[in-house]
VOMI-86825 format. One line per field, with one value per residue (C-alpha): x, y, z; residue in three letters. Coordinates in nm, 3 decimals. Example, Ala and Ser with C-alpha at 12.3 -4.5 7.8 and 13.67 -1.06 7.14 Angstrom:
px = (1.230|1.367) .
py = (-0.450|-0.106) .
pz = (0.780|0.714) .
gugu = (ala|ser) .
# end
This chain:
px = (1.279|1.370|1.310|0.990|1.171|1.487|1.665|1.611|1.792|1.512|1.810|1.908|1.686|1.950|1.886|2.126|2.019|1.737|1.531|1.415|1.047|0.880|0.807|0.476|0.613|0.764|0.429|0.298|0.516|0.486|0.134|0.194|0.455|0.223|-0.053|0.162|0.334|-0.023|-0.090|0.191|0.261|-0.109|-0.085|0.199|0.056|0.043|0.288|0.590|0.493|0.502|0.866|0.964|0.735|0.935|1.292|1.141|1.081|1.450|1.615|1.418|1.551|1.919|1.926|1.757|2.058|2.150|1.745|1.714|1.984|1.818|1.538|1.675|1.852|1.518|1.287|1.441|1.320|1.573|1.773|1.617|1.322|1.396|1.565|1.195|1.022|1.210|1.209|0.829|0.808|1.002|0.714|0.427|0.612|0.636|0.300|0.158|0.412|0.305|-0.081|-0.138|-0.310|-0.488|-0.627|-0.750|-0.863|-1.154|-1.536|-1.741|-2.115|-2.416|-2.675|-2.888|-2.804|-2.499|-2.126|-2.051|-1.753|-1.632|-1.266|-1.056|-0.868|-0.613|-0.764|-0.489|-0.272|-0.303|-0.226|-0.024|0.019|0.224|0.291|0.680|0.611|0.622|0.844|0.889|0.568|0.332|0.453|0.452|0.151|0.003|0.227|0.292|-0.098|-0.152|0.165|0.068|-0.244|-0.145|-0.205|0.092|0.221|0.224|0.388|0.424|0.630|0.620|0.844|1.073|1.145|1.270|1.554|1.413|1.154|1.431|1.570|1.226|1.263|1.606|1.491|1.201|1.448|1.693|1.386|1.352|1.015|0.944|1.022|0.697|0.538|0.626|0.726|0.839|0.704|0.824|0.529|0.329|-0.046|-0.121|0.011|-0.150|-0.501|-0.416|-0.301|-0.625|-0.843|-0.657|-0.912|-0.597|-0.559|-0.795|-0.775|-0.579|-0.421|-0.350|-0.238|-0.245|-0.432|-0.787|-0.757|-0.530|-0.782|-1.095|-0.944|-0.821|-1.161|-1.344|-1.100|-1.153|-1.563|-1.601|-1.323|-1.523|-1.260|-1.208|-1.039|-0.867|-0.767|-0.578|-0.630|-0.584|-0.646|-0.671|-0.681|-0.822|-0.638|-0.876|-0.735|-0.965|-0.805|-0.431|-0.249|0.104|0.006|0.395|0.439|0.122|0.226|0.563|0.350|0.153|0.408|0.639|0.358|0.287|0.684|0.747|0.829|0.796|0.465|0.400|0.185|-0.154|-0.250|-0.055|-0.264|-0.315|-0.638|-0.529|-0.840|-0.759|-1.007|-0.967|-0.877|-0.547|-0.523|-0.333|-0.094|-0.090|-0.053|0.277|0.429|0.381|0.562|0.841|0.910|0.848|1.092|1.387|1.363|1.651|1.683|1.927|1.916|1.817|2.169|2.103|1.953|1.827|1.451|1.525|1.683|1.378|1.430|1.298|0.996|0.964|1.047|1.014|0.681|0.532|0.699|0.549|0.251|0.249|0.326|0.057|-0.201|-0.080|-0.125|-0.454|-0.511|-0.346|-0.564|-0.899|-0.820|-0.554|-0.274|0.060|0.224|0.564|0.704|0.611|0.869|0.976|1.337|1.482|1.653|1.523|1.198|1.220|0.961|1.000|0.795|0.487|0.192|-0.089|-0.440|-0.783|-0.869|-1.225|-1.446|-1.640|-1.370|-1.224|-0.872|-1.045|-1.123|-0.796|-0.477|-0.185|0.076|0.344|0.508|0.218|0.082|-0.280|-0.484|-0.831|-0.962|-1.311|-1.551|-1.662|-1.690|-1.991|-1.769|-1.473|-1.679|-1.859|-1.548|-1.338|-1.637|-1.631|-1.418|-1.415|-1.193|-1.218|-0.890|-0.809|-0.849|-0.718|-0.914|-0.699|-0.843|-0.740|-1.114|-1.048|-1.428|-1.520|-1.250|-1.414|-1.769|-1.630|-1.391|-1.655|-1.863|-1.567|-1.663|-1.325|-1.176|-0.934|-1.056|-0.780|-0.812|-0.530|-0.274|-0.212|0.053|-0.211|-0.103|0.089|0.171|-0.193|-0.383|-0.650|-0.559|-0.820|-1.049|-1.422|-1.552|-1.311|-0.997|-1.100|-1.214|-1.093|-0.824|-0.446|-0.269|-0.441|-0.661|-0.915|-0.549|-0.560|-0.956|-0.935|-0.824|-0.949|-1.228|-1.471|-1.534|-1.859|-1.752|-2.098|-2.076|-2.436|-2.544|-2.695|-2.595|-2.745) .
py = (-2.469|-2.132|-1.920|-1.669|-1.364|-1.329|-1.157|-1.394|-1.273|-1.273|-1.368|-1.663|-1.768|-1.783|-1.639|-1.409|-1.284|-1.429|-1.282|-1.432|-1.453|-1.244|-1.460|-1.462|-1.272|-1.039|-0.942|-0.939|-0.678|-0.485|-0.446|-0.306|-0.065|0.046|0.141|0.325|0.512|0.662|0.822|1.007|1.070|1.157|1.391|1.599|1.921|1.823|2.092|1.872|1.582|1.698|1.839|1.479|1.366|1.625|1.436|1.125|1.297|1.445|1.112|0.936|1.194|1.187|0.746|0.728|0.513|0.315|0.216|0.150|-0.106|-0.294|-0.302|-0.384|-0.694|-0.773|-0.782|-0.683|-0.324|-0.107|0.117|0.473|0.301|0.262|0.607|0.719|0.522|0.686|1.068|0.941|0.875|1.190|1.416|1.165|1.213|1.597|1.647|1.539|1.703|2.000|2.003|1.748|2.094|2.223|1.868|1.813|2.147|2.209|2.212|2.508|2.356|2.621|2.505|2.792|2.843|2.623|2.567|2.308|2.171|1.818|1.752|1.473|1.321|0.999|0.709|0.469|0.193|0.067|-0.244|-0.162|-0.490|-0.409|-0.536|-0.638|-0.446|-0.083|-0.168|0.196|0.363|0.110|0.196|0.578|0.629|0.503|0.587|0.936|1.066|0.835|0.977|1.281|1.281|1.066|0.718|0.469|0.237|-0.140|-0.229|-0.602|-0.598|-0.850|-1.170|-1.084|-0.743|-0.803|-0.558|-0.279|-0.312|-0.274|0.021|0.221|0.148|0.281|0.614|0.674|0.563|0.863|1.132|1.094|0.921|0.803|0.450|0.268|0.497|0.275|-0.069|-0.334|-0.664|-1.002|-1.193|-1.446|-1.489|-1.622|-1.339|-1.076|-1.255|-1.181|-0.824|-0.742|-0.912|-0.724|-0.448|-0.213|-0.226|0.067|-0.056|-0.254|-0.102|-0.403|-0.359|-0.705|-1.004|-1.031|-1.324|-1.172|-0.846|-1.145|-1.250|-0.958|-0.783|-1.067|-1.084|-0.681|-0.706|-0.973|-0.748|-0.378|-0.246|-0.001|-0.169|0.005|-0.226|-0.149|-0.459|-0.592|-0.456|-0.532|-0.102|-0.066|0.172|0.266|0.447|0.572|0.722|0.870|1.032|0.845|0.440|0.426|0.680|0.545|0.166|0.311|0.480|0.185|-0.085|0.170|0.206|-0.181|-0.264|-0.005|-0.205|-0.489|-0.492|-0.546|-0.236|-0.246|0.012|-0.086|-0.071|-0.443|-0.402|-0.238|-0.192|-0.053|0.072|-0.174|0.051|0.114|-0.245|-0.417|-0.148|-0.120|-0.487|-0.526|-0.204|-0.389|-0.706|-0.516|-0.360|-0.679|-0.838|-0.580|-0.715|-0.909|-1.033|-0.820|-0.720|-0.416|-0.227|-0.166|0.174|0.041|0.023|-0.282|-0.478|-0.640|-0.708|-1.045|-1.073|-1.083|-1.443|-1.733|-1.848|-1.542|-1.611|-1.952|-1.823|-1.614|-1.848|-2.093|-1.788|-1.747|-2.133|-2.085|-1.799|-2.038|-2.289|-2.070|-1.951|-1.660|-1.571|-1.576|-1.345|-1.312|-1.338|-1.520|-1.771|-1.842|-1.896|-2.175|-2.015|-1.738|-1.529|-1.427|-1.459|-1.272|-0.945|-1.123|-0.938|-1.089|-1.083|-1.248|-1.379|-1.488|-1.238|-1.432|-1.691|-1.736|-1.593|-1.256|-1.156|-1.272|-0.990|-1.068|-0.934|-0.909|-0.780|-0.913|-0.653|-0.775|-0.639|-0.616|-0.488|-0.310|-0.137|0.131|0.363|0.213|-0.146|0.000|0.111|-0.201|-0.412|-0.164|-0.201|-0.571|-0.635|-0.798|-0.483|-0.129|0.098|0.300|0.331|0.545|0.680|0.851|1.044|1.356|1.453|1.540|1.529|1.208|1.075|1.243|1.133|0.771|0.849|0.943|0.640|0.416|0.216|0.296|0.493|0.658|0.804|0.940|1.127|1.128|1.016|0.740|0.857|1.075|1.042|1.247|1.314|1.538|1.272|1.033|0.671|0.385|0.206|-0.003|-0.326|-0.606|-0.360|-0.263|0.025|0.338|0.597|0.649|0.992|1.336|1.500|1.193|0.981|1.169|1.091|0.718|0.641|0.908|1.006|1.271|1.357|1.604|1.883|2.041|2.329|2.430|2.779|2.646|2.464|2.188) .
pz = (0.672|0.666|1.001|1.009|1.045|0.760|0.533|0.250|-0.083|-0.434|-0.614|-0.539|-0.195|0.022|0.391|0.464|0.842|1.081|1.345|1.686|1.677|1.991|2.311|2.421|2.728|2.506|2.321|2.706|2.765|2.481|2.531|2.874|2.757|2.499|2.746|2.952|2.720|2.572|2.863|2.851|2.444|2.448|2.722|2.550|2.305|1.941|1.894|2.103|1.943|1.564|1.637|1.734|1.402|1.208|1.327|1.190|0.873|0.834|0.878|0.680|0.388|0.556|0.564|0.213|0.007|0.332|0.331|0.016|0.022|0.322|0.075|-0.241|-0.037|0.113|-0.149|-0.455|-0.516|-0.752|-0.542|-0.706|-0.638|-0.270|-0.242|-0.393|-0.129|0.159|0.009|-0.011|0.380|0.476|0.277|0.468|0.821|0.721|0.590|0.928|1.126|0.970|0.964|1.217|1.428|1.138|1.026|1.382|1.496|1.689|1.510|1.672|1.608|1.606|1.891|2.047|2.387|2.491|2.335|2.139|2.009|1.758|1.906|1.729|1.992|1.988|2.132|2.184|2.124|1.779|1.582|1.244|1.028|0.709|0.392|0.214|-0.139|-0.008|0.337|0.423|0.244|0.379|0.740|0.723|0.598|0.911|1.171|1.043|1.140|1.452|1.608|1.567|1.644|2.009|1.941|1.977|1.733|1.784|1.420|1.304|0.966|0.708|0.736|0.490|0.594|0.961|0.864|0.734|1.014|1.226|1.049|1.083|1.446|1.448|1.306|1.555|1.870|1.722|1.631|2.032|1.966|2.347|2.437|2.389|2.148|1.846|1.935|1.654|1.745|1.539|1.614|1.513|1.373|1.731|1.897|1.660|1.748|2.093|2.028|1.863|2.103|2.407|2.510|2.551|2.185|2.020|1.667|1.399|1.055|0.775|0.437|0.229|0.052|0.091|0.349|0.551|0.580|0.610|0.908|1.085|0.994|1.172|1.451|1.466|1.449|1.736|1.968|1.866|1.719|1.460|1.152|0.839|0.530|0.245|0.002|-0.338|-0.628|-0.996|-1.161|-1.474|-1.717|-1.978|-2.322|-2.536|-2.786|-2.895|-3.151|-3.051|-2.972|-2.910|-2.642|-2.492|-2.436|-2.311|-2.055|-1.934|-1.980|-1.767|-1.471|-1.488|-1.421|-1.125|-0.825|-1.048|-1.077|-0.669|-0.594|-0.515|-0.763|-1.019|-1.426|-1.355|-1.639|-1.958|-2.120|-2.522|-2.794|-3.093|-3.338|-3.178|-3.026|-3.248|-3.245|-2.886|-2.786|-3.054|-2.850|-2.541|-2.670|-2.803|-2.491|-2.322|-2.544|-2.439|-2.093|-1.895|-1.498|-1.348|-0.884|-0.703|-0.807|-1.189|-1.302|-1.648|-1.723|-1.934|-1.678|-1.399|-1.079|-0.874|-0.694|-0.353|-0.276|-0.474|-0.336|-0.543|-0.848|-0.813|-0.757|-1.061|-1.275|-1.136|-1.243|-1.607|-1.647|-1.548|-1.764|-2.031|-1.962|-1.970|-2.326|-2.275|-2.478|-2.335|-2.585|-2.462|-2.133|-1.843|-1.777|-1.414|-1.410|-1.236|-0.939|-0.733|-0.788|-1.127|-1.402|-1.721|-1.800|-1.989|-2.222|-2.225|-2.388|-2.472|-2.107|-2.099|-1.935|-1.667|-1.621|-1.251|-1.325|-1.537|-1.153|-1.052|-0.911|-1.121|-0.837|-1.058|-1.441|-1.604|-1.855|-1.956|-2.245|-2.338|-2.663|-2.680|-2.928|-2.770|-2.395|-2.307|-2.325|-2.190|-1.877|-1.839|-1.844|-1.620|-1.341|-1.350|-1.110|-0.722|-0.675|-0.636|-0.555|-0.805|-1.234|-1.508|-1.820|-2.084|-2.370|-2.592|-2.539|-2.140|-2.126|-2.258|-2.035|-1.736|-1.837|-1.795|-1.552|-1.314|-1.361|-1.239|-0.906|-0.727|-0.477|-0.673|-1.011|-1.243|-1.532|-1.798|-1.552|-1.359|-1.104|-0.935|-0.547|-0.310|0.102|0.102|-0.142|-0.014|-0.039|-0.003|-0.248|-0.205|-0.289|-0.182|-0.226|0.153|0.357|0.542|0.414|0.452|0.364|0.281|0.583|0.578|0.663|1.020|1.062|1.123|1.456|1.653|1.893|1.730|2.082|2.129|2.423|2.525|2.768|2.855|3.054|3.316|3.638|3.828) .
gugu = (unk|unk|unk|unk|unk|unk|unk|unk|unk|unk|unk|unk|unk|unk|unk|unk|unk|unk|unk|unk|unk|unk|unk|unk|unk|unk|unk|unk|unk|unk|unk|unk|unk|unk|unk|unk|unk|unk|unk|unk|unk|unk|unk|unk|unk|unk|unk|unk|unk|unk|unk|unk|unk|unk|unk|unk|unk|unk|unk|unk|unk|unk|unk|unk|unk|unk|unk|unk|unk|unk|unk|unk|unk|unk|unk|unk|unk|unk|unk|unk|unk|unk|unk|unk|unk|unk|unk|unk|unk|unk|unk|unk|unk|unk|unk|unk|unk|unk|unk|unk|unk|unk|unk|unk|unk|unk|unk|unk|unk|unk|unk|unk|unk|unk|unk|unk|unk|unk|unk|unk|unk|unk|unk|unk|unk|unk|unk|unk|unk|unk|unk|unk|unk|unk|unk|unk|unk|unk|unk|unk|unk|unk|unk|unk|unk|unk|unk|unk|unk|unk|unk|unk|unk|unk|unk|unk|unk|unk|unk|unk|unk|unk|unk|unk|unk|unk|unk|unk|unk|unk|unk|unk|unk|unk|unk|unk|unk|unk|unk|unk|unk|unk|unk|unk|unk|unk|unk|unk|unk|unk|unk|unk|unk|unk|unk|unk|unk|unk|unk|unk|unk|unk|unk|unk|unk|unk|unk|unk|unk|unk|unk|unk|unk|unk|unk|unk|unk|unk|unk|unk|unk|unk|unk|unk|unk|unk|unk|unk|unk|unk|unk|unk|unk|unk|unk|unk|unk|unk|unk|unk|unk|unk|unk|unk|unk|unk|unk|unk|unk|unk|unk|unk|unk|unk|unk|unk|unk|unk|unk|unk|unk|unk|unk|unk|unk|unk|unk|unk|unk|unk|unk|unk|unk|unk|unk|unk|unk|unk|unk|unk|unk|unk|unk|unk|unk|unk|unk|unk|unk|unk|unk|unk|unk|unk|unk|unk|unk|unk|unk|unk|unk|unk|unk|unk|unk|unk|unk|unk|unk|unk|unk|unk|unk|unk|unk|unk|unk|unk|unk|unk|unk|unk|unk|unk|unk|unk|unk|unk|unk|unk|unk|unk|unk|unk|unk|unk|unk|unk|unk|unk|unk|unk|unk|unk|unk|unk|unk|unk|unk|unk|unk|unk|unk|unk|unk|unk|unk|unk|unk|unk|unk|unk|unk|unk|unk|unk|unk|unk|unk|unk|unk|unk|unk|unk|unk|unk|unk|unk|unk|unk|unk|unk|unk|unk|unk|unk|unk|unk|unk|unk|unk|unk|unk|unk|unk|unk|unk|unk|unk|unk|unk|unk|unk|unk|unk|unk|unk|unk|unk|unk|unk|unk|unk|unk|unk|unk|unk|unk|unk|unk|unk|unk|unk|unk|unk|unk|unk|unk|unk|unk|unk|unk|unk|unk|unk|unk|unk|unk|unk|unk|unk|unk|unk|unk|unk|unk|unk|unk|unk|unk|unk|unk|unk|unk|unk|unk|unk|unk|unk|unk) .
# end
């Protein structure tokens, strides 16, 4: 059995590194550092703590190719990717570092007679539980606006990512972020129920599966405690029309294979007006066709990476049986190779609206393909869904796109491009893909005491 905590290569499965799990004394102790060092982080002008912030940022830039090798050994990711990720965090640590005193700057309210003010103020310790797919991303997105804003950082980090875990600890220890400010903790399910249910703990930050946000949500509710989750999510990408079918499946089969296919908001739904269909679907399986295994060191957009671990490759493949089995059509791809967590890039179509896997995530290089008639159909099927982060409608008739566009039930609405996202750009979705926001100026609004100072004329 392999330990809770490794370095466990995609490749081939074998565990190169391990990681003591934290002793319940150890989480003990944590938790008391934590409290501690609030008082004084939170005491400290914004202005002192963004410089520290802005460290963060610069080494994050500075360590990019050593981090994205921890990465690409830990979970697979290509190594641009991973250099992407990190350039990525340095512009989220920045961001915050730089507008952390505009985002949170004092609301004068009008009331006759008195003075009134909405302060945003930090409100503690809080609970960051983060994901393997994004290792770095994932983590910066909610550290970067809780330390500025004065809350500390309690950060449990996938299994398989002790390392790079590790590494984002290393940076913040260097930036001069203040021992106890943002503490790494290896620990277990057990101890994260007990981290959340400590009343020294403001609030808990997940990003991952829907049971893993059912439980922390309910763990969260019966403690009072603010809770953000960042879910699943199953996007639709909606094309309307086009004058080049070619370009356009290069596009979406290009967005569906970043990270190989492990992001949240990935075009998971590729929802295609027939008349271009049967163009669009061969494109796909040409491209998927192209495709060999290859690891985290090759720079060619032909050659895929593993998944995370075997266990998801597994899983995968359980899902497009199931597909199979309600009716689908495997059209190329989809085989799970024998060692390691590779399954081939797979295209695949006619899934039976209303079956149990339509409302299924397909975490992985799955591209999947529905054919409509018409916008009214293209909206109806894009909205049928469990999930709600983010969906793309592309049209050479910008409004027509927009007019559907705007109807989509998600929390992300994009119009003629799907890599709409940025340092300043709201992330979040509704329905089952969670609640709350990371990133942007709602990113900083989360964890934070809108704190009414009334100052009236009169004395006792």
């Amino acid at each position: 059995m392999s330990p809770a905590f490794r370095v466990q290569n995609p490749v081939n499965g074998k565990v190169l590194e391990s990681f003591d799990t934290a002793t319940d004394a150890q989480v003990t102790e944590a938790l008391a550092i934590a409290e501690k060092a609030f008082a004084e982080w939170s005491a400290r002008p914004m202005s002192e703590r963004a410089v520290i912030v802005d460290k963060v940022a610069a080494l994050f830039d500075e360590r990019k190719d050593e981090l994205a090798e921890i990465i690409g050994i830990e979970m697979g990711k290509r190594k641009a990717e991973g250099i992407e990720e990190a350039e990525y965090c340095s512009a989220i640590f920045g961001y915050y570092a730089t507008n952390g005193e505009k985002l949170t700057a004092d609301l004068d309210l009008e009331v006759d007679g008195a003075k009134a003010v909405l302060e945003r103020r930090p409100v503690g310790p809080i609970l960051g539980i983060m994901p393997w797919n994004f290792p770095y991303y994932q983590v910066a997105r909610f550290a970067a606006p809780n330390l500025v804003l004065g809350n500390v950082i309690l950060l449990k980090h996938a299994e398989i990512c002790p390392k790079s875990a590790a590494a984002i600890q290393a940076i913040m220890d260097e930036a001069g972020v203040p021992a106890g400010v943002y503490q790494t903790l290896y620990a277990t399910h057990d101890q994260i129920s007990t981290i959340i249910a400590d009343p020294r703990v403001a609030g808990v930050s997940l990003t991952g599966s829907e049971r893993a946000g059912a439980t922390v949500a309910e763990q969260a509710g019966k403690a009072l405690k603010k809770a953000v989750l960042e879910l699943g999510g199953s996007d639709p990408y909606v094309i309307l029309d086009t004058d080049d079918v070619k370009t356009a499946a290069a596009n979406a089969w290009g967005a569906r294979m970043y990270n190989t296919g492990q992001a949240c908001d990935s075009n998971k739904r590729m929802i295609v007006m027939a008349d271009i269909y049967d163009e669009f679907v061969a494109e796909l399986e040409k491209l998927a066709k192209k495709m060999t295994p290859g690891d985290y060191t090759s720079d060619d957009d032909t050659v895929y990476q593993p998944l995370s671990s075997r266990e998801a490759a597994e899983r995968l493949a359980g899902q497009l049986e199931k597909a199979k089995a309600a009716g689908a059509n495997i059209r190329v791809g989809g085989e799970l190779a024998k060692e390691g967590a590779y399954i081939s890039p797979a295209v695949v179509t006619d899934i039976p609206r209303g079956s149990e896997i339509f409302y299924e995530e397909f975490f992985g290089p799955i591209a999947v393909v529905y054919k409509v008639q018409d916008d009214a159909e293209a909206l109806e099927v894009a909205n049928d869904s469990q999930f709600g982060l983010g969906g793309s409608v592309f049209s050479q008739d910008r409004a027509r796109a927009e007019k559907l566009g705007s109807q989509l039930e998600v929390g992300m609405a994009k119009i003629n491009t799907h890599a709409a996202e940025g340092e300043s750009i709201p992330f979040g979705g509704v329905k089952r893909s969670g609640y709350g926001r990371e990133l942007g100026p709602v990113g900083m609004d989360e964890f934070v005491n809108k704190r009414l100072y009334w100052v009236g004329e009169d004395g006792a």
